[in-house]
C-alpha positions as CSV (number, residue, x, y, z in Angstrom):
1,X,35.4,127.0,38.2
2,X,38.8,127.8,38.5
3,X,38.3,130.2,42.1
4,X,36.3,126.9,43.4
5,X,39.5,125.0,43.0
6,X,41.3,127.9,44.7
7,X,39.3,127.9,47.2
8,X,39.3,123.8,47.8
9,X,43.1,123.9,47.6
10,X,43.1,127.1,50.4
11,X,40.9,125.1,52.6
12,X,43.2,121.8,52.6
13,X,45.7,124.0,53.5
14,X,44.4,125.8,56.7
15,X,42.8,122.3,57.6
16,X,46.8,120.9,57.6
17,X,47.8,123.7,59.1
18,X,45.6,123.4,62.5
19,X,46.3,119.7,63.2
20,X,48.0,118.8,65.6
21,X,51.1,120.3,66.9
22,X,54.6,118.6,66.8
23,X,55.5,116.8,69.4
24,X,58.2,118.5,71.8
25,X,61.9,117.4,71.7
26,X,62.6,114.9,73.8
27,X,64.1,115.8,77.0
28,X,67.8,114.9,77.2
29,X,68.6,112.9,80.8
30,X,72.5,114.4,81.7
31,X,74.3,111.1,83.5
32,X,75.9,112.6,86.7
33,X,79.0,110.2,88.9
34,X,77.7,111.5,92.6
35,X,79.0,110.7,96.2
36,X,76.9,110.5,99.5
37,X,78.1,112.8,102.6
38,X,79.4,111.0,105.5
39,X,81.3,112.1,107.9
40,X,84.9,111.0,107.5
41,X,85.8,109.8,110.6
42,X,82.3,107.1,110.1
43,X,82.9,104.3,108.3
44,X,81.5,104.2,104.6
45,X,80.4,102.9,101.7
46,X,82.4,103.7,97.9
47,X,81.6,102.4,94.5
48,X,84.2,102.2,92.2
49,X,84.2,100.5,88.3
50,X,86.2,97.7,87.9
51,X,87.2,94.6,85.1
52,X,87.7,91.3,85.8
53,X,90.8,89.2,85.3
54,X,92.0,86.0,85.6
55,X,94.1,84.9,88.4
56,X,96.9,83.9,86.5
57,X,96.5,85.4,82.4
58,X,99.9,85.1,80.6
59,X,101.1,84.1,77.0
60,X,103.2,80.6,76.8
61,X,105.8,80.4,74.3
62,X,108.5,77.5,73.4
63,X,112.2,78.2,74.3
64,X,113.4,77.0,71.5
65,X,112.7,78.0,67.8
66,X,111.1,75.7,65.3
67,X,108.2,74.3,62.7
68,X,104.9,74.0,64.6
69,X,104.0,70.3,63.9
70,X,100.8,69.9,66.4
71,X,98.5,72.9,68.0
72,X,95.9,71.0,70.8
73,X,94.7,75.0,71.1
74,X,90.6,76.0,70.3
75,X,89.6,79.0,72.0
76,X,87.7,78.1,75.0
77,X,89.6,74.7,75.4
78,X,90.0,73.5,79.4
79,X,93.7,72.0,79.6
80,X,94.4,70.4,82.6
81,X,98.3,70.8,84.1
82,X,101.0,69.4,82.6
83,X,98.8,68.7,78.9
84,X,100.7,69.3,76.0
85,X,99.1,72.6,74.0
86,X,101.6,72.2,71.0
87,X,105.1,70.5,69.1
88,X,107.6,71.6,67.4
89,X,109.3,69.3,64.3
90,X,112.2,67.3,66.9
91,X,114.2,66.4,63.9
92,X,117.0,68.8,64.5
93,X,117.0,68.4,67.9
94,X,117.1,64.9,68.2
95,X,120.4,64.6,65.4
96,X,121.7,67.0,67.5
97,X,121.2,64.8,70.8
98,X,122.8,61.9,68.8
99,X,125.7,63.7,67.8
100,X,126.2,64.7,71.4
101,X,125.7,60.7,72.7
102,X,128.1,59.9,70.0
103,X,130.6,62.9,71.0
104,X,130.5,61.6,74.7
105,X,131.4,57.9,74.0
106,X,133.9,59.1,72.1
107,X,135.5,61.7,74.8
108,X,135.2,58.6,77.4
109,X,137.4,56.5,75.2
110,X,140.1,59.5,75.1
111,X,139.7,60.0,78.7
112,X,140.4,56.3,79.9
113,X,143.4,56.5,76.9
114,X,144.5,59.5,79.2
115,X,144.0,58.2,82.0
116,X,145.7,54.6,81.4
117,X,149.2,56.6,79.7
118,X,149.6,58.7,82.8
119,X,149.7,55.5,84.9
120,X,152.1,54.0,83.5
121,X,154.3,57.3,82.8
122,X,153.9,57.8,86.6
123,X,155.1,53.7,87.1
124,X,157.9,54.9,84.5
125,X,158.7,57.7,86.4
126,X,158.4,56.0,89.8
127,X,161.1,53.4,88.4
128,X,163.4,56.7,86.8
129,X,162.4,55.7,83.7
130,X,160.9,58.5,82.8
131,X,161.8,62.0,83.1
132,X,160.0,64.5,85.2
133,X,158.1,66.0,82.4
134,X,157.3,63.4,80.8
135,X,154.9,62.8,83.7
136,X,153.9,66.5,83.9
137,X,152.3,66.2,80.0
138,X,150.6,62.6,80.8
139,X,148.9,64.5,83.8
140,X,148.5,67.1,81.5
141,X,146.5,65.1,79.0
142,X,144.7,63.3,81.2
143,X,143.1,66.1,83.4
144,X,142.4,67.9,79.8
145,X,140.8,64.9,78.6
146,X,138.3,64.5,81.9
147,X,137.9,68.1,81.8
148,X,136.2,67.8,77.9
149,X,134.2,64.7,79.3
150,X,132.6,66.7,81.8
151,X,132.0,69.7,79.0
152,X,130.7,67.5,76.9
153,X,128.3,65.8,79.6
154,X,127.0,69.0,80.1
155,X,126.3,70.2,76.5
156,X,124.4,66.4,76.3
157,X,122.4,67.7,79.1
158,X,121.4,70.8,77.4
159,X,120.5,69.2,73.6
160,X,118.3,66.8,76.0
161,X,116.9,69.8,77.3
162,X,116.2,71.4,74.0
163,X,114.4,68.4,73.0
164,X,112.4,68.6,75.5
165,X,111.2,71.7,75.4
166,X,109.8,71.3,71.7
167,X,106.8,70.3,73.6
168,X,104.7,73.1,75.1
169,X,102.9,72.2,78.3
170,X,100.3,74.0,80.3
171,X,101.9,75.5,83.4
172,X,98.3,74.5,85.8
173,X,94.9,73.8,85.1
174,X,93.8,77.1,82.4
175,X,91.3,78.1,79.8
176,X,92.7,79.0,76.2
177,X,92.0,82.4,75.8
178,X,93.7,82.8,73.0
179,X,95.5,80.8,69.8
180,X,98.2,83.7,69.0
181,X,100.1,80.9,66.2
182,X,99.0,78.7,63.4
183,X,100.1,74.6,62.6
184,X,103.1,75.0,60.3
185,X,104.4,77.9,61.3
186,X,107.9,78.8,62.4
187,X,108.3,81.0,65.4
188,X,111.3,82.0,67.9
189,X,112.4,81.0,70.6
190,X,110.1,83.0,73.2
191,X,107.3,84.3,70.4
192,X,103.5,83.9,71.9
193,X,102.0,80.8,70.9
194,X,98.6,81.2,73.4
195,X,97.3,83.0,76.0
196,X,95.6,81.1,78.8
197,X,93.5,82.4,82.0
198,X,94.6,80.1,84.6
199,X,93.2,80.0,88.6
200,X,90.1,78.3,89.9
201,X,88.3,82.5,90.4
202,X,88.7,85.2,88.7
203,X,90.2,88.6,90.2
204,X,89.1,91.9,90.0
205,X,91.2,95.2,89.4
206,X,89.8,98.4,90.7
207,X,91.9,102.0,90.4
208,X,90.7,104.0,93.5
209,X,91.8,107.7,93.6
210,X,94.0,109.1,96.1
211,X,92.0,110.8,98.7
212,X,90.7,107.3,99.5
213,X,92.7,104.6,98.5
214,X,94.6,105.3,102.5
215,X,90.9,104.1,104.1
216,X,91.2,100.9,101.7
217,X,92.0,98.2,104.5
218,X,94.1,95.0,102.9
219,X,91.4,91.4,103.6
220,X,88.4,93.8,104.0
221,X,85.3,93.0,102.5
222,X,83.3,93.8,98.8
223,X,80.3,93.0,97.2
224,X,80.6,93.3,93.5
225,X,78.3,93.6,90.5
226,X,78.7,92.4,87.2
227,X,77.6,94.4,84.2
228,X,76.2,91.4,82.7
229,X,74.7,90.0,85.8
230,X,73.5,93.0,87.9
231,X,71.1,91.1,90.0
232,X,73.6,88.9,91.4
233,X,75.4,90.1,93.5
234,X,78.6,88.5,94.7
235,X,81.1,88.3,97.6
236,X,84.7,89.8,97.4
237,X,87.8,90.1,99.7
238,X,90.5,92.6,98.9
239,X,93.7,90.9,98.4
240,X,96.4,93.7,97.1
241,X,96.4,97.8,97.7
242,X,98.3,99.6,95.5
243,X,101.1,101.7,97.0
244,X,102.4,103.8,93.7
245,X,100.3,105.4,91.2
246,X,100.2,104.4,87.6
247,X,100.9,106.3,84.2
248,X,101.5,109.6,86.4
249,X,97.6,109.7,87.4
250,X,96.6,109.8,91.0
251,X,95.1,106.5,91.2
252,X,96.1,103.2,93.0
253,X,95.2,99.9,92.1
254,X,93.1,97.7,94.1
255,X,92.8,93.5,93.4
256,X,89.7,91.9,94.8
257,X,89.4,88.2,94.7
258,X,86.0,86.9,93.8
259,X,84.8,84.4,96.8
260,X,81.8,83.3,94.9
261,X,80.2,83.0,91.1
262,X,83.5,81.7,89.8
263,X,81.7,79.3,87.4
264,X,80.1,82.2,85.7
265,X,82.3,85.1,85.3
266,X,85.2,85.6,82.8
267,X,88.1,87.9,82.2
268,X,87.1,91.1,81.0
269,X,83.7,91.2,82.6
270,X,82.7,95.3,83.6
271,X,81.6,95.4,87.2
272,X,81.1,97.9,90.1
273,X,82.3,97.2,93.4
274,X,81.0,98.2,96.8
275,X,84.2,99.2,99.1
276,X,83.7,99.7,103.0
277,X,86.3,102.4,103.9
278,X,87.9,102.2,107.3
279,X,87.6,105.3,109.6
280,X,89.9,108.4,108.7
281,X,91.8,108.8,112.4
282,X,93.5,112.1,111.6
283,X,89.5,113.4,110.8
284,X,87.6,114.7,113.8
285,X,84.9,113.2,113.1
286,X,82.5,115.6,112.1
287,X,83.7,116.9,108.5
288,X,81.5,116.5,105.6
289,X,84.4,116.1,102.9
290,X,84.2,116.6,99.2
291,X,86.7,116.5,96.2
292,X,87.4,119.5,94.9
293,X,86.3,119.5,91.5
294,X,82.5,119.2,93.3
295,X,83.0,122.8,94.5
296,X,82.4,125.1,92.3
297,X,82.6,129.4,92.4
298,X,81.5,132.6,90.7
299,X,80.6,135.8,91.8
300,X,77.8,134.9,94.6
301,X,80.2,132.1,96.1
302,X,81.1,128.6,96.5
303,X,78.5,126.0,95.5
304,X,77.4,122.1,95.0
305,X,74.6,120.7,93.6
306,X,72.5,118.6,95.6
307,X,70.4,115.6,94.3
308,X,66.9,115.5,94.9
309,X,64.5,112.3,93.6
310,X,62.4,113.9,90.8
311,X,59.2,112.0,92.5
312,X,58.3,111.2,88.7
313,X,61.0,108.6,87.5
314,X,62.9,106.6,90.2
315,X,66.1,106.8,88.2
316,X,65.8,110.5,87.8
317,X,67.2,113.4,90.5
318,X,67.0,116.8,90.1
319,X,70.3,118.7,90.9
320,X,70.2,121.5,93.2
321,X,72.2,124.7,93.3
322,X,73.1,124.9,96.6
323,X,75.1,127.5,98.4
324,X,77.9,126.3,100.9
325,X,80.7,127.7,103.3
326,X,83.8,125.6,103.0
327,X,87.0,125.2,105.0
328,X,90.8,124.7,104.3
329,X,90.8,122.2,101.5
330,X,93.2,119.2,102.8
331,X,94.5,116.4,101.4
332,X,91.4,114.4,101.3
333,X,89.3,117.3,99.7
334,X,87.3,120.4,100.9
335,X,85.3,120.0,103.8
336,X,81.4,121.7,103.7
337,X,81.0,123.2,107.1
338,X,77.2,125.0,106.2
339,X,74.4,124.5,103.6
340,X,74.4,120.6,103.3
341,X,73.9,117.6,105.7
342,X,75.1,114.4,106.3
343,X,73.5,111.7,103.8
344,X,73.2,114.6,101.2
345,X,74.1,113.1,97.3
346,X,76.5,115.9,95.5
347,X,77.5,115.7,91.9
348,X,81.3,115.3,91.5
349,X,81.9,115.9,88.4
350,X,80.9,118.1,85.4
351,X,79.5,121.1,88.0
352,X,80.2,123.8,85.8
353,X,77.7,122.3,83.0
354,X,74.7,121.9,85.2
355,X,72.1,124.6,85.7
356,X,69.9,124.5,89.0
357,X,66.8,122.2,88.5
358,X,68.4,120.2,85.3
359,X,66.7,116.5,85.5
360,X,70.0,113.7,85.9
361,X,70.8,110.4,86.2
362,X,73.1,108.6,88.4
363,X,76.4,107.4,86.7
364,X,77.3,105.1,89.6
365,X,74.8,102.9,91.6
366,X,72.5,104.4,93.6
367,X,73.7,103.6,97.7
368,X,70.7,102.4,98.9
C-alpha cells in the first residue's frame, strides 16, 4: 500500500515537472536620442524638447503692507485688466490721508500768515520804518512757510498713493495660476499674493546645444507637438535666440511663440519642436557631421551605430556597429568621411552601452 502511494506521489511529480516551460524574460527595449545625417551645408530638420509658458507669468504683490480684507482669486479664474484681485484693511491709510488734508490746511493758513507779515514789513521797510533785518526774517518766514506747504503737498500725494494701492489690480487680461495668500492674512509690502499667466498664446522655451544653436535663424519657422496632444500638430515662429549660455552648460535658449492652438494649451505643457536649421556657410557642403560623444573607439577603431528598422515592430530599430574614418573634429562636431551615408540615423548618446544588434527605440520623434 504504502509503495503504491510512493509511486502516485513520484508520478505527480514527473507529470509537473514536464509541463510546460516558463516563459522567457521579457525582452528589455533600450530608448536611444538619435540624429539623421545631412550634410551641413543643406538645410535641416532638428527636434528638440521643450515646455510651455505663458507669455507674460509673474507674481503680483501689494506695495504696501497690511490685513487682507477681500481675495477675488480661485485657481483658474479669467480676470480681465484693471479687475481688482484683492484689499487690504484702508483704515490706517485713510487716518493717515486725513491727517495729511488736515496738516495741509493748516500749513496754508501759516503760509498766507507769512506771506501777509512780509508785506507789510517790506511796506514798513519801504517807509524806514523798519530796519533792514526785520524784512530779511519776514522773507525768511515766509519762503520757509511755502517751502513746508509744498512738502506737505507732496507727502498728501504719497498717503493718497498708499491708499490706493491697498487695492491689487490685474496688470492685463490673465489666468490665476496661482493663490500664493489667504483672506485675513497680513503680508509685506512686496510679498506674492498670486501668480497669473497673462497673453492671448502661450510661448515655448527650448535649450538648443551649441553646435547648432548658430543655424537657429530669429522669425524662422516650427511645428510643435504637445505631449498631451501629439496628433495635433501646431504652427510656431521663433521669436528670441539665446546669445549666452545658462548655469555654465552649453546650451542656449530658444522662445517660440505658438501661432495656433492657443485655446488649448497651458503653461507647463511638454512638447517637441521641429527646428529648420539655416545652412552652415563656413561648411563645404559635403560633411556628414556628428557630436562627439556619437563616436566612439577601442582597439579596432572609431565607430557609430547605425539604426536599422527591425521589420518586426515599427517603433523598434536595430543599432548597428559600424566602422567609420573621421576627420578633424571642429567646433560643430566630428565629421564621418567613410562608412555611413547621408540620411543614415546614428545613436548620440549612451554608445558605449550598446552592443551591435541590440533592439532600441527612438527617444526623439522619428523624422519622417
Amino acid at each position: 500500500m504504502n509503495q503504491n502511494i510512493c509511486a502516485g506521489l513520484l508520478l505527480s511529480v514527473i507529470v509537473a515537472g514536464c509541463g510546460s516551460p516558463p516563459a522567457p524574460p521579457e525582452e528589455i527595449v533600450r530608448p536611444v536620442r538619435y540624429i539623421k545625417l545631412a550634410p551641413t551645408g543643406a538645410q535641416e530638420t532638428r527636434f528638440f524638447s521643450g515646455v510651455t509658458k505663458a507669455a507674460l507669468e509673474t507674481d503680483l504683490s501689494f506695495k504696501v503692507p497690511g490685513l487682507i480684507t477681500e481675495l477675488n482669486a480661485n485657481v483658474g479664474d479669467s480676470v480681465a485688466t484693471g479687475s481688482l484681485i484683492a484689499r487690504l484693511d484702508p483704515t490706517d491709510y485713510a487716518v493717515a490721508l486725513r491727517e495729511a488734508e488736515a496738516g495741509l490746511e493748516r500749513m496754508r493758513a501759516e503760509k498766507r500768515n507769512a506771506e501777509a507779515a512780509f508785506e507789510r514789513t517790506r511796506e514798513l521797510y519801504e517807509n524806514r520804518n523798519a530796519s533792514r533785518s526785520d524784512l530779511d526774517t519776514a522773507r525768511a518766514m515766509y519762503e520757509s512757510a511755502d517751502a513746508q506747504l509744498r512738502a506737505i503737498t507732496q507727502q498728501l500725494e504719497k498717503v493718497r498713493l498708499q491708499l490706493s494701492y491697498t487695492e491689487l489690480k490685474s496688470p492685463e487680461a490673465c489666468t490665476i495660476a496661482r493663490r500664493l495668500v489667504e483672506t485675513n492674512q497680513n503680508v509685506s509690502a512686496g510679498q506674492p499674493v498670486v501668480r497669473v499667466n497673462c497673453g492671448k498664446c502661450a510661448e515655448l522655451r527650448v535649450d538648443v546645444p551649441g553646435v547648432y544653436i548658430g543655424r537657429v535663424v530669429n522669425g524662422s519657422d516650427a511645428v510643435i507637438t504637445l505631449a498631451a496632444m501629439p496628433d495635433r500638430p501646431m504652427a510656431g515662429r521663433v521669436t528670441e535666440v539665446g546669445v549666452g549660455t545658462e548655469q555654465g552648460r552649453s546650451i542656449y535658449p530658444v522662445i517660440i511663440k505658438l501661432q495656433d492652438g492657443c485655446d488649448v494649451v497651458r503653461s507647463g505643457m511638454a512638447a517637441d519642436v521641429a527646428l529648420t536649421l539655416r545652412t552652415d556657410e563656413q561648411s563645404n557642403g559635403s560633411e556628414l557631421v556628428v557630436p562627439m560623444v556619437a563616436v566612439g573607439e577601442d582597439g579596432d577603431g572609431n565607430y557609430v551605430f547605425v539604426l536599422e528598422p527591425s521589420g518586426t515592430n515599427e517603433d523598434h530599430y536595430i543599432a548597428k556597429r559600424t566602422a567609420v574614418v573621421t576627420g578633424s573634429p571642429g567646433a560643430v562636431g566630428i565629421p564621418l568621411t567613410a562608412g555611413v551615408s547621408s540620411g543614415d540615423l546614428i545613436v548620440t548618446a549612451g554608445v558605449r552601452r550598446l552592443i551591435d544588434g541590440q533592439v532600441v527605440t527612438l527617444l526623439e520623434p522619428r523624422e519622417r
